[in-house]
VEXVEXLUM-306666 format. One record per residue (C-alpha): residue in one letter; x, y, z. Coordinates in steps of 0.1 Angstrom, whole numbers, m for minus. Layout:
BEGIN
SITE  residuo      X      Y      Z
SITE        a      X      Y      Z
...
This chain:
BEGIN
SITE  residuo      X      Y      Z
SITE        x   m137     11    387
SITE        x   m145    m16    418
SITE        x   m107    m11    424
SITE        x   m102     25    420
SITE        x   m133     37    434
SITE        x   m138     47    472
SITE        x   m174     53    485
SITE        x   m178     84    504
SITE        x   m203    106    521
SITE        x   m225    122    491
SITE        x   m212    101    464
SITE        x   m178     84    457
SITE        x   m140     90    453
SITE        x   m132    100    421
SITE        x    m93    102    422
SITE        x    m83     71    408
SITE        x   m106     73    384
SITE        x    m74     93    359
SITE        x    m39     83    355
SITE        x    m37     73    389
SITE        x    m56     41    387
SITE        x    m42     30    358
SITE        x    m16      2    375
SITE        x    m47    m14    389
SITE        x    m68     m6    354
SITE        x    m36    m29    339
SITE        x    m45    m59    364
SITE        x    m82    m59    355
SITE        x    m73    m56    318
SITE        x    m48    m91    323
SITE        x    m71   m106    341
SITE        x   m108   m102    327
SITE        x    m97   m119    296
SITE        x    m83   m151    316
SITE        x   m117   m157    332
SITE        x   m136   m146    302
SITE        x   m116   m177    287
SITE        x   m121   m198    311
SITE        x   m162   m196    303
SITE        x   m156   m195    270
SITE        x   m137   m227    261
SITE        x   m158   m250    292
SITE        x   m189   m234    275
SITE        x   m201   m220    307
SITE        x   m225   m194    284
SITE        x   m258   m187    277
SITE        x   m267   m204    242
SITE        x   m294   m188    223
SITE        x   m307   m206    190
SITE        x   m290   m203    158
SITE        x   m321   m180    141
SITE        x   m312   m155    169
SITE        x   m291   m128    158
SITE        x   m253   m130    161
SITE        x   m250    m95    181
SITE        x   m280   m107    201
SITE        x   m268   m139    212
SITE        x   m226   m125    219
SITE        x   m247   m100    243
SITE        x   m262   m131    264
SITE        x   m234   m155    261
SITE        x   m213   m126    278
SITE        x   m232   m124    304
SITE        x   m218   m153    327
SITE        x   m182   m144    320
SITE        x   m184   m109    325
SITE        x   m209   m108    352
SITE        x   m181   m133    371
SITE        x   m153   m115    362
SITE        x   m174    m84    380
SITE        x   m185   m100    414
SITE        x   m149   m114    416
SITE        x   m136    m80    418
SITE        x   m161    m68    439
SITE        x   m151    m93    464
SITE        x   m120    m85    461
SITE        x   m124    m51    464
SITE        x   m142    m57    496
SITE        x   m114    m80    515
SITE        x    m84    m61    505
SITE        x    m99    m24    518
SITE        x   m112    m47    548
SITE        x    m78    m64    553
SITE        x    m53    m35    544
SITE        x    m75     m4    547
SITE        x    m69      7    513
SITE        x    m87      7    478
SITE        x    m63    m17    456
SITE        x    m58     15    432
SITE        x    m47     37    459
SITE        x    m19      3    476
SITE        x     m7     m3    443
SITE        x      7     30    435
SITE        x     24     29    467
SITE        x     41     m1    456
SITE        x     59     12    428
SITE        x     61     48    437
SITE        x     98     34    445
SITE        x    103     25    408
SITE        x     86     57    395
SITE        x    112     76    414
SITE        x    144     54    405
SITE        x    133     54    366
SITE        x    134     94    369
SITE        x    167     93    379
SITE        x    203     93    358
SITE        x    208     58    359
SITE        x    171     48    352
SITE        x    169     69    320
SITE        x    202     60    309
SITE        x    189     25    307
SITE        x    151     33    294
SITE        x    170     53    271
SITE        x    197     29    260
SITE        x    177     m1    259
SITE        x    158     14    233
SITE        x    183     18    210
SITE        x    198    m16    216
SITE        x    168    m35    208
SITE        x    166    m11    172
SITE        x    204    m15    165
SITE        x    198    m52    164
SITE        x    168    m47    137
SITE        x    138    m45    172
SITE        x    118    m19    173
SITE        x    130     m3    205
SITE        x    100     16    221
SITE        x     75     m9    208
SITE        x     96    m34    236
SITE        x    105    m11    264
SITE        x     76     21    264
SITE        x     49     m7    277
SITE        x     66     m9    308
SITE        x     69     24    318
SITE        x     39     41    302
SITE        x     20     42    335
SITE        x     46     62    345
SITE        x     49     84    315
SITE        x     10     95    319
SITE        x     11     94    361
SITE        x     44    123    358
SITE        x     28    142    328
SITE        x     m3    146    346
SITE        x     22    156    380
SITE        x     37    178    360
SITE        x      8    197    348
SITE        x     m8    199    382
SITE        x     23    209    396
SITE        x     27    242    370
SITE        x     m8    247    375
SITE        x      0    253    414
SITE        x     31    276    407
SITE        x     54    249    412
SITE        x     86    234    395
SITE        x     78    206    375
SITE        x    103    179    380
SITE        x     94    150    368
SITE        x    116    137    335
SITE        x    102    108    322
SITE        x     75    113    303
SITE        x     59    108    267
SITE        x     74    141    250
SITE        x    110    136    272
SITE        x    112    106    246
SITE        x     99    120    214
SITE        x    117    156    216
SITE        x    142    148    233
SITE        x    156    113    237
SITE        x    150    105    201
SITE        x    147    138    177
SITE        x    148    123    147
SITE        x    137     93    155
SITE        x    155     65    177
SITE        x    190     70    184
SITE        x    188    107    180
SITE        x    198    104    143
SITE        x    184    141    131
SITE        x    220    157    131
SITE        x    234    122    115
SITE        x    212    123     88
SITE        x    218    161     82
SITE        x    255    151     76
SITE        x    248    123     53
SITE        x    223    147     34
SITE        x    247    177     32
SITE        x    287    168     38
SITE        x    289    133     30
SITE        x    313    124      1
SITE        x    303     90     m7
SITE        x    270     84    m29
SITE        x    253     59    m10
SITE        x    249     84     24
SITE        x    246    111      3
SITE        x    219     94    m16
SITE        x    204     84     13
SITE        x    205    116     35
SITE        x    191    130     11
SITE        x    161    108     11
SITE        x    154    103     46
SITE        x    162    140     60
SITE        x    123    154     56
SITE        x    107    120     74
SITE        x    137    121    100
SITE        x    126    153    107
SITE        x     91    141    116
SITE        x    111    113    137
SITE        x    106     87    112
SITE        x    142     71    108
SITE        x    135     38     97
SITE        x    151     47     60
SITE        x    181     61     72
SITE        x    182     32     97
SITE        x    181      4     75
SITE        x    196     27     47
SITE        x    229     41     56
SITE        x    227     15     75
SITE        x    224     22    113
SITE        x    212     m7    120
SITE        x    239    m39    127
SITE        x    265    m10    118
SITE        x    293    m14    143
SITE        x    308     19    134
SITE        x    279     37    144
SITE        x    271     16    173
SITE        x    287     41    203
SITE        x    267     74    188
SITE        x    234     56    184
SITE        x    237     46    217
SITE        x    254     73    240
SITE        x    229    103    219
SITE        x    198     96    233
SITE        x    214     89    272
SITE        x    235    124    265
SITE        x    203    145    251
SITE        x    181    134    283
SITE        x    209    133    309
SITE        x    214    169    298
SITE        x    175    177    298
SITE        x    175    166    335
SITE        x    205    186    340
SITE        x    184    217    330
SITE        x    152    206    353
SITE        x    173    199    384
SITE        x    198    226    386
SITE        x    186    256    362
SITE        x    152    255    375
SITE        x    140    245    338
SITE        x    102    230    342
SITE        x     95    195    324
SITE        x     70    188    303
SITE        x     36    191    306
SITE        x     24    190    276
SITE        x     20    158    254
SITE        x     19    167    217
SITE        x     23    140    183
SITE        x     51    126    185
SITE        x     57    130    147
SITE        x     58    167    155
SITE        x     94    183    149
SITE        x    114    177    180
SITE        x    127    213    189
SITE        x     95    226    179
SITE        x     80    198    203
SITE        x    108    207    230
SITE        x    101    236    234
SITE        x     55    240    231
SITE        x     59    206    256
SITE        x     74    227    282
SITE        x     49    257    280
SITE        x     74    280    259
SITE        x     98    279    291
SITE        x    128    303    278
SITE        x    152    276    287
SITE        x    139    252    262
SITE        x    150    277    235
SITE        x    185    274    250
SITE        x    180    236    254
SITE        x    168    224    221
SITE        x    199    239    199
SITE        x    223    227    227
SITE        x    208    191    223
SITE        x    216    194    184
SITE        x    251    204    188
SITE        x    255    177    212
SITE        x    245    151    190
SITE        x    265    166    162
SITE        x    297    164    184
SITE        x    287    127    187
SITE        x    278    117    158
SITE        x    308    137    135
SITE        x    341    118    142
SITE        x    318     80    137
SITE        x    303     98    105
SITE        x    335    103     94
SITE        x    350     70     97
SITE        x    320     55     82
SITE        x    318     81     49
SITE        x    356     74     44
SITE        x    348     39     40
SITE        x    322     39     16
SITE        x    342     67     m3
SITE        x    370     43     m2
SITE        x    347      7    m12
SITE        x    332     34    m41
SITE        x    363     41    m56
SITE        x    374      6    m55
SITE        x    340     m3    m74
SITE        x    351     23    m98
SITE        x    387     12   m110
SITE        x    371    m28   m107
SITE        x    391    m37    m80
SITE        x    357    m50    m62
SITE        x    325    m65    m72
SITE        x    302    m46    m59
SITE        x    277    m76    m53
SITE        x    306    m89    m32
SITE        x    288    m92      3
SITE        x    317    m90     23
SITE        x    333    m57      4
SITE        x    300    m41     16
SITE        x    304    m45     52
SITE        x    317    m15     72
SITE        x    352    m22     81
């Protein structure tokens, strides 16, 4: 709030009290802990007998941390409008409105995008490592977007929360709805059958973990190029529909566990593109997936039948790896 807040005439400035000052919330919430630690283990505190209360004494030995942590900012607060003639929340923003804009673009989401299925194709969960670093910037363009559609404006702003559950990742990470479809309803071989079968009603809530580590996706060089070039395809798309169709973004944020063309299209306020968008985006990803679906079901047909006649253990490791 000392960093956000701007006194004014009748009162104070309340517009970085929202989305907007949340880069400079993120400095206070890094660095209050490192001075609260610093008190802490020099055992600069108020101490309060043992017979007192636990709750009691916590509230007076936060008192010298906290209150320190407080006038700090304030000081601050104080030099940097002084020296700059800004609030810290307002110069901050500035800073990285460069990045906000270059993330929003084809090459930024391409690699938000991609990133995050790398890191889960190698076993990491993807979002868990990359959506921390640009969540300021999913709430600042959702809240953008909102205002924007409020006005009568065209809401252009891509990445956001919903761009990444409805349409980066329907079905989960790596866009895998239409891949595990296939494994649930044309597969040949047991094991994706099996496993399609399985998985399809979670994937459709976009929880793919079983058909991730099932089929498997993960570590599966077959399906590497689909699990990548999906989620880029479905958002590079999307953008194409903002930019040049005149197709509003979100502005809406709904559960993310909520179906994704369902989510598509209530996240954009029912725009009649979206019902145009969210089939497209499924037949994309079917066109992607399909020829690496293939390959992979033919092998484990092929590894099946060999278990079959005997020609293969089938606890021999390396007859199970795709190939």
């Amino acid at each position: 709030m000392l960093l956000a807040v701007e006194p004014m005439k009748g009162g104070i400035s309340t517009e970085f009290m929202g989305t907007k000052g949340l880069l400079s919330a993120f400095v206070v919430a890094f660095s209050v802990p490192n001075i609260y630690k610093f008190f802490v283990k020099r055992n600069i505190t108020i101490k309060l007998p043992d017979e007192v209360p636990h709750y009691i004494a916590q509230t007076f030995a936060d008192l010298i941390p906290l209150s320190f942590a407080v006038l700090v900012f304030w000081l601050f607060s104080v030099v940097f409008k002084n020296t700059t003639g800004m609030m810290f929340g307002a110069w901050i923003l500035e800073v990285f409105k460069p990045l906000f804009v270059a993330a929003d673009g084809y090459i930024g989401v391409a690699i938000i995008y991609g990133a995050m299925a790398m890191f889960w194709f190698v076993g990491i969960h993807g979002p868990s490592i990359v959506e921390p670093a640009v969540t300021a910037i999913y709430i600042a363009n959702i809240e953008a977007n909102l205002q924007i559609v409020s006005a009568g404006g065209h809401a252009t702003n891509i990445l956001t929360h919903p761009t990444s559950y409805f349409v980066a990742t329907i079905g989960g990470t790596g866009a895998t709805l239409m891949f595990c479809a296939m494994c649930a309803f044309i597969a040949k071989s047991k094991q994706l059958k099996a496993v399609g079968r399985a998985s399809i009603v979670p994937v459709c809530f976009a929880v793919n973990e079983p058909i991730l580590f099932g089929a498997p996706i993960v570590l599966n060089p077959v399906l590497f190029v689909p699990f990548i070039l999906a989620p880029i395809a479905n958002v590079w798309i999307f953008k194409f529909f903002v930019d040049n169709l005149g197709m509003n973004a979100f502005t809406y944020i709904l559960p993310w566990t909520t179906p994704a063309p369902i989510g598509l299209i209530v996240g954009t306020g029912f725009a009649k593109l979206a019902f145009i968008l969210a089939p497209l985006l499924l037949i994309v990803d079917t066109v992607l997936y399909y020829p690496f679906f293939r390959v992979y079901d033919a092998q484990l047909v092929a590894r099946e039948t060999a278990i079959a006649n005997g020609e293969i253990d089938p606890d021999d490791e390396e007859s199970e790896t795709p190939g």
